[in-house]
N, C-alpha and C positions, 0 to 999 in steps of 0.2 A: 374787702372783707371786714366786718365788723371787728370793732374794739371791746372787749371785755375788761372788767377792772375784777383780782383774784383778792378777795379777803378770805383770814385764816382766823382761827381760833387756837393759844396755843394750848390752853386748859380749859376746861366746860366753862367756867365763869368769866371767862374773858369776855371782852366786845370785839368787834369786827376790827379785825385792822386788814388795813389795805398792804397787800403783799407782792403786788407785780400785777401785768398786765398779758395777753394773750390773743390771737385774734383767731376768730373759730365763725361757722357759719350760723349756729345756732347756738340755745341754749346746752345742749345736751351734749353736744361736742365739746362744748367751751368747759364745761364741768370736768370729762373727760380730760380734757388737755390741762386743768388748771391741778386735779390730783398727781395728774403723771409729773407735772414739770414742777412744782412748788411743795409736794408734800409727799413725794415718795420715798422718804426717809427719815418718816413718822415727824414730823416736824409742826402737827399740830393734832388736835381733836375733831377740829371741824373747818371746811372749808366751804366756799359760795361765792357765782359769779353775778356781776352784773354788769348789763348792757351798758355802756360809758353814753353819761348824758343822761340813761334815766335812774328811776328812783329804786325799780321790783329787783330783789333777793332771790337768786336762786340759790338756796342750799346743796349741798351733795348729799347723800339718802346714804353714804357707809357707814357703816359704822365703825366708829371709832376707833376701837381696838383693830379694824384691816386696815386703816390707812398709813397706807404708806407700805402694803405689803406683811406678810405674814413669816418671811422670811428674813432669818441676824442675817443683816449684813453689816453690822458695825467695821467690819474689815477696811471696807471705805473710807473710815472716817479715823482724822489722828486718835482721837480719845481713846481708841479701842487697842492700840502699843504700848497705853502707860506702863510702866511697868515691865516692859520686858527685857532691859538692862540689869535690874533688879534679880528678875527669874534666870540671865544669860549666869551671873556670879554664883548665885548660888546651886545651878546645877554644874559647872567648872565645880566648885567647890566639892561637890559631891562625887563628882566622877575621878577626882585627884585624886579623894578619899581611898576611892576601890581602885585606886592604881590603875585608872583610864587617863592618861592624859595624852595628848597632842604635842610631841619633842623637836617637830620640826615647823621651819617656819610654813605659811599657807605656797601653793604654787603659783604662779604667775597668772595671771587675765587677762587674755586676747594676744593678739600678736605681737604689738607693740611691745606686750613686756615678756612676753620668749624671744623677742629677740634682743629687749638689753638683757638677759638671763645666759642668752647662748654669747652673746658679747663679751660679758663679764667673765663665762667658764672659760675663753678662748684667750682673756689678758693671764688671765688665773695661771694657764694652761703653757703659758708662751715665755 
């Protein structure tokens, strides 16, 4: 099956850079495979394959603002957590405020630790 070489653009004025490689039967599959695997997480403006060995550009014809999907998925990606240590303090703080708080420790998780839980009530116990 052919070799394809994937260049990406990561803002309109950029030049082509070579971004990975793909192997597809045609031009139009290899497009197809070079937006799904190299830029479905908005990761550029503009992407295009070429045949390895020759010289012809195929661009991709989306536009711009859909690559990479139409849908936040930042959830994926660490950047999109910043901050939520930050947000954990200050709703505690707020909840303490209205006399919401949490006075016992959390419960045990998984088996393992109900059973050093039921271990421990049992030396407690004895």
């Amino acid at each position: 099956m052919p070799v394809w070489d994937v260049f990406g653009k990561r803002t309109a004025g950029d030049d082509w850079t070579l971004v990975g490689g793909i192997k597809a039967p045609d031009a139009e599959m290899a497009l197809i495979l070079a937006r799904e695997t190299h830029f479905r997480h908005k990761e550029g403006v503009a992407y295009a394959v070429r045949h390895r060995g020759e010289k012809e550009l195929h661009p991709g014809t989306d536009d711009p603002e859909l690559i990479g999907g139409v849908t936040d998925r930042s959830y994926r990606r660490q950047e999109a957590y910043a901050g939520v240590g930050a947000k954990h303090k200050r709703i505690s703080k707020l909840m303490a405020e209205r006399g919401l708080v949490i006075d016992r420790p959390r419960p045990p998780v998984g088996r393992a630790a109900a059973e050093r839980e039921r271990k421990a009530k049992e030396r407690a116990g004895a």
